[in-house]
N, C-alpha and C positions, 0 to 999 in steps of 0.2 A: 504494500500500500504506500502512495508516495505519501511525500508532508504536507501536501493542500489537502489532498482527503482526509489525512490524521490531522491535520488543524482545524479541520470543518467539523469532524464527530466531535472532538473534546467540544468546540464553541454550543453545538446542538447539547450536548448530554448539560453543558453550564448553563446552559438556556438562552444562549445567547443567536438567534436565526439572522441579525445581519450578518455578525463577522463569519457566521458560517457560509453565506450568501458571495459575502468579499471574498472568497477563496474557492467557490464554484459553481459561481453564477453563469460563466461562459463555457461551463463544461459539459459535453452531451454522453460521455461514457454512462455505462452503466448504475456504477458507485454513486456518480455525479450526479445523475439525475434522483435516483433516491435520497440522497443528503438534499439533492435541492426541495424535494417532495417535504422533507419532513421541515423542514425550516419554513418552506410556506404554509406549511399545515399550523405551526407554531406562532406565526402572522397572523393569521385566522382566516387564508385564501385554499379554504378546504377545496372547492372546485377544481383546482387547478394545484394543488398538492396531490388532489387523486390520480387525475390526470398525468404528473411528473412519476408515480409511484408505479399507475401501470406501466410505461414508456420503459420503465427500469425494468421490471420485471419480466417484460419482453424481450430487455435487451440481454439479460441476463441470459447464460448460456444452459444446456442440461446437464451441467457438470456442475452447474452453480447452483445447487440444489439449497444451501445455507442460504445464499442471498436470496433467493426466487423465497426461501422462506418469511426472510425477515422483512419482503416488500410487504409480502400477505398479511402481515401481521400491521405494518403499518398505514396498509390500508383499513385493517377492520377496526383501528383504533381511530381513522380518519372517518369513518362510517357511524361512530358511536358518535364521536363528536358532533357530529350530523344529523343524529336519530335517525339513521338509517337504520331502524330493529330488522328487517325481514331480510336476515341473511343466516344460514346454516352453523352450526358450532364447529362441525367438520373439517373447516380450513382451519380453525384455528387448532384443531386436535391435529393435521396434516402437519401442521406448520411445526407443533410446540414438541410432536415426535422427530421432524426429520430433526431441529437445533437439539434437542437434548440427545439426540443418538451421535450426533457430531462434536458433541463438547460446547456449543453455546448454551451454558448455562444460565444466563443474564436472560437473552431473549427467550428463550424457554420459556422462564418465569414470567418473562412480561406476556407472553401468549396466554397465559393461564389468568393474569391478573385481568385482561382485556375482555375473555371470557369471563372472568367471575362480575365485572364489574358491567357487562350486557346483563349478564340474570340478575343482578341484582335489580336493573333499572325495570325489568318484566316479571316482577317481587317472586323470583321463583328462587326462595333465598335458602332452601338446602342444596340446592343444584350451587347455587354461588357458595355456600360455605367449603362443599366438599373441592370446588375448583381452587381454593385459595389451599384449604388442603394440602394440596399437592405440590404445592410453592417451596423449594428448597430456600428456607430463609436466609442461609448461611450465602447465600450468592448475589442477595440483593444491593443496588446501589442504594444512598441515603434515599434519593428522590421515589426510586421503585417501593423504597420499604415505606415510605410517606405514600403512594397511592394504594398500596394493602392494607396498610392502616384505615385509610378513609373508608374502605367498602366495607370492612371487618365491624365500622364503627355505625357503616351505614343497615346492615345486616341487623346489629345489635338494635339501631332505635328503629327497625322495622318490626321488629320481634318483642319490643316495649321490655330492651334488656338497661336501663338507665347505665347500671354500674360497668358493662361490660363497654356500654358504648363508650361514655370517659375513659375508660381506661385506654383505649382503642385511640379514642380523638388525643387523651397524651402522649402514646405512642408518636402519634403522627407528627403532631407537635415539636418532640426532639430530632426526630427524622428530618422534617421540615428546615430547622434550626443549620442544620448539619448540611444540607442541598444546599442552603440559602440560592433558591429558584423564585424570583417574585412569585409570578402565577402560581405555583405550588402551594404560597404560603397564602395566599391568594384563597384558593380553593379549602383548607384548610382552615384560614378562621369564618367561611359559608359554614361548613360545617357548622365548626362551634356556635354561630348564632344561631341554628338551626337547633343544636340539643336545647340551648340556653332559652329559646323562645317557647310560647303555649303548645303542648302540643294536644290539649283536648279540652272543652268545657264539660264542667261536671253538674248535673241538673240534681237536686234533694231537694227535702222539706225544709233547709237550710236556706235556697235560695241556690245561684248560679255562679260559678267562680272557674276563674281558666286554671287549669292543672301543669306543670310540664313536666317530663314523660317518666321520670321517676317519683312523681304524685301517681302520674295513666300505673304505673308499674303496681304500686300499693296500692290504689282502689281494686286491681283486676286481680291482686292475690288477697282481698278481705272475703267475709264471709256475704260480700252482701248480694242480692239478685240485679244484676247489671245489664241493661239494654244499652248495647253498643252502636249505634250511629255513625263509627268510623268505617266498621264491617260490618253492619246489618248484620249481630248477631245477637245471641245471647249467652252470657257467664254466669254461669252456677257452679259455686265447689267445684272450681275445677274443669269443667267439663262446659264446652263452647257449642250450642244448638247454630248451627249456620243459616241465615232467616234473606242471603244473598238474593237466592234466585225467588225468592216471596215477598216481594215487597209489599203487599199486602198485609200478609202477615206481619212483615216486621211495622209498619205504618200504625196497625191495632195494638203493638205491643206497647209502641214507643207511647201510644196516647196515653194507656192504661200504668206505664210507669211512669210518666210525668204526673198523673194525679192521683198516685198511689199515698195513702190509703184510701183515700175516697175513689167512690165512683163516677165513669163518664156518662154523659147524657147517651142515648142512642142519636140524635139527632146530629151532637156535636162530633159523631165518630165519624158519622155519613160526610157529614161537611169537610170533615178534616182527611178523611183516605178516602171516600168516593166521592170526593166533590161533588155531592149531593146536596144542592141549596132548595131544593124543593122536594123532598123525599117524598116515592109512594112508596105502596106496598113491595113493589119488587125491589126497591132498594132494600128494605127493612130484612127481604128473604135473604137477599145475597149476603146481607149483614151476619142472617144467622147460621149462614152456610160457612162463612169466613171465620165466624168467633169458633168452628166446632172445629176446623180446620188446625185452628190459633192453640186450642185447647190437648188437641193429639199431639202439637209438636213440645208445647209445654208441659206433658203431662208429668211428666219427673222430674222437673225442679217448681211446678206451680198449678195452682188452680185459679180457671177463668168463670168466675162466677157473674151472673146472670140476679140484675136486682131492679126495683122496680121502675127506675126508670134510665138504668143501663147495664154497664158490667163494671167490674175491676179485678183486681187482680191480686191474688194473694199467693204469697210466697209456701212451700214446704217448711221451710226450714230456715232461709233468710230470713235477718229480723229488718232488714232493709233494703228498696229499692231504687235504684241506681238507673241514671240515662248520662250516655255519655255521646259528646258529638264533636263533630271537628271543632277547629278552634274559629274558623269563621265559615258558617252553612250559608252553601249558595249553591243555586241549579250548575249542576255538574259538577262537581269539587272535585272530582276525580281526576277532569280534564284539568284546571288547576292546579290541581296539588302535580300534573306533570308540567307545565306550560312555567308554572312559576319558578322552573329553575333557570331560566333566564336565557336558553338555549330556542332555535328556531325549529319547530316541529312540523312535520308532514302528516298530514290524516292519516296516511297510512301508518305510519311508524304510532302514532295514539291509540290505532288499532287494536295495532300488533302488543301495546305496551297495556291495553286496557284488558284483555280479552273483545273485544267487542267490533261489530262488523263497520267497515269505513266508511259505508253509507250512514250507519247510524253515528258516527263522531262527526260526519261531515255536517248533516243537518244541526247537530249541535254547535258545531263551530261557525258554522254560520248565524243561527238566534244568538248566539254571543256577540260576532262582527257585527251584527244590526246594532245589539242593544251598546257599542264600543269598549267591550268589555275584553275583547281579544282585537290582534289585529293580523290582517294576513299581507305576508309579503308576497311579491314575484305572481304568477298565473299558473294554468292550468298544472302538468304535473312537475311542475316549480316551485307551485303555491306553498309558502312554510307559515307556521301559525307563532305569536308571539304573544307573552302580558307581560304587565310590570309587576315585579313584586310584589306581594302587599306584607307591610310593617307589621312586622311580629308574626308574621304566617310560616311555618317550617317549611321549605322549599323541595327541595328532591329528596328526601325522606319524608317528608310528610305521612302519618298515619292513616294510610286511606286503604277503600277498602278493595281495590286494586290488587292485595296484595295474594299469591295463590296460594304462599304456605307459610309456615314456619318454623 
């Protein structure tokens, strides 16, 4: 390797994309165009870093199996950056076998952490822990061991693990110190505002007050009966009845535990989940088809009783009930709680990130665009979606119910 491509890797690994640029900017080799790829990807002219990355990869030979791997790799991290979700794990498992069978053990690891940090953003967070797993820690640079950190931390507050996530975000913290990488450090204290901000409101007979996530951590390990708002579920001892795909049902629950102990009107239940402002008789039936519905899924941590002029809801065994909901409710929070991390999103990639089909985010994103609550850039399959942050809202970890496992 001569000295303008060995002075261009150290300037990228220091994070530095011009001086890496001053030493091979005019160069069309193989090596060259890659370094130049990732320096403009580091600019933030992803377009046209991908662009430089395939050119590379092409030009690479089949002997050059290492390189052809480490393009792949830095195009799927050019893709994340992107929200480009709808692309295979595969090349990165191709990728992160051929470096580790050859002795790059550096990019190995960063194939793994690329993949773990894709699943995290599609909350498929066993699949990301066991990818981080795999990560020979002993190989990482500071800046690599500061972005395992972050997703380890981001895992943690998806999982409402408070302690495990600090511990995590301190990790990264001294890591960070030790890179001294702006943007690193950069990303880094997002995080931190993110654990340190609300990450739930908690509804009681007390009255309403915002929690952050190691408050979310101790209401969800008390004894009390908990209607969850974040995951449309419910927490009893232990044991989480999933109420996702019923919203219905979870709509009756949440009413019945907001005015727990008392009873809800039949009328006010109609109004509030079947937007029914003028109920007949067959609102009233479907009411009591839904409440018997409400009562089979509840049957083991509650009873849905039937009083004279509605229902409520009494616990087994809890001496209290609980509603928990994000930290600021609004039509679609889902899309939100992805949009707010400050990156330009494609309907598809919200999709792909939501479970959910692109025609139904599109129409979403669009009642949004009207109401100027999102805004879309570029056209047709161009079009990327954007918000602004909102103050005090947890950003790409956000509690939401997006999330497929834990």
């Amino acid at each position: 390797m001569d000295s303008l491509i060995t002075a261009a890797a150290r300037a990228l690994a220091a994070g530095d994309p011009l001086l890496a640029l001053n030493h091979v900017a005019l160069r069309d080799d193989a090596t060259a165009l890659a370094l130049r790829g990732i320096a403009m990807a580091q600019l933030g002219d992803l377009a046209r870093a991908r662009e430089l990355l395939k050119r590379a990869g092409r030009a690479f030979g089949p002997r050059e199996a290492v390189e052809r791997a480490r393009c792949a790799i830095a195009e799927a991290e050019i893709a994340l950056a992107s929200r480009d979700l709808a692309w295979s794990d595969e090349m990165l498992d191709t990728a992160h076998a051929t470096l580790a069978g050859r002795g790059d053990r550096v990019n190995a690891a960063f194939a793994l952490y690329i993949k773990a940090r894709r699943l995290l953003l599609l909350g498929r967070l066993n699949e990301a822990s066991q990818a981080l797993g795999r990560i020979d820690r002993e190989t990482l640079t500071p800046a690599l061991t500061t972005a395992c950190d972050l997703v380890e931390a981001g895992i943690a507050m998806r999982r409402i693990r408070a302690r495990e996530a600090h511990e995590a975000l301190a990790r990264a913290q001294r890591a960070a110190r030790e890179a001294s990488i702006g943007p690193l450090t950069e990303e880094v204290d997002s995080v931190a505002h993110a654990l340190g901000s609300p990450a739930a409101r908690l509804i009681s007979r007390a009255g309403t007050r915002s929690l952050l996530l190691s408050e979310v951590e101790d209401v969800l390990s008390s004894q009390a009966l908990i209607v969850d708002a974040s995951r449309l579920a419910v927490h009893a001892r232990n044991s989480v009845l999933p109420l996702a795909r019923r919203p219905v049902l979870f709509g009756l629950a949440r009413a019945l535990a907001e005015a727990w102990p008392a009873d809800v009107p039949r009328e006010a239940l109609l109004v509030r989940v079947f937007r029914a402002s003028e109920a007949d008789e067959s609102h009233r039936a479907r009411l009591r088809v839904e409440m018997g519905r409400l009562r089979k899924e509840l049957r083991e941590v509650a009873r849905v009783e039937a009083t004279r002029k509605g229902y409520r809801l009494v616990p087994h065994h809890a001496s209290e009930v609980l509603v928990l909901t994000p930290p600021i409710e609004a039509a679609h929070g889902s899309l939100f709680a992805l949009l707010s991390d400050g990156q330009a999103w494609s309907s598809s990639a919200l999709a792909v990130a939501l479970g959910s089909s692109q025609r139904s985010v599109q129409r979403a994103l669009e009642e949004l665009g009207r109401q100027g609550r999102v805004q879309p850039l570029g056209r047709a399959r161009s079009r990327r979606w954007i918000t602004p942050s909102v103050p005090g809202f947890p950003t790409a970890l956000l509690l939401t119910g997006a999330v497929r496992d834990r």
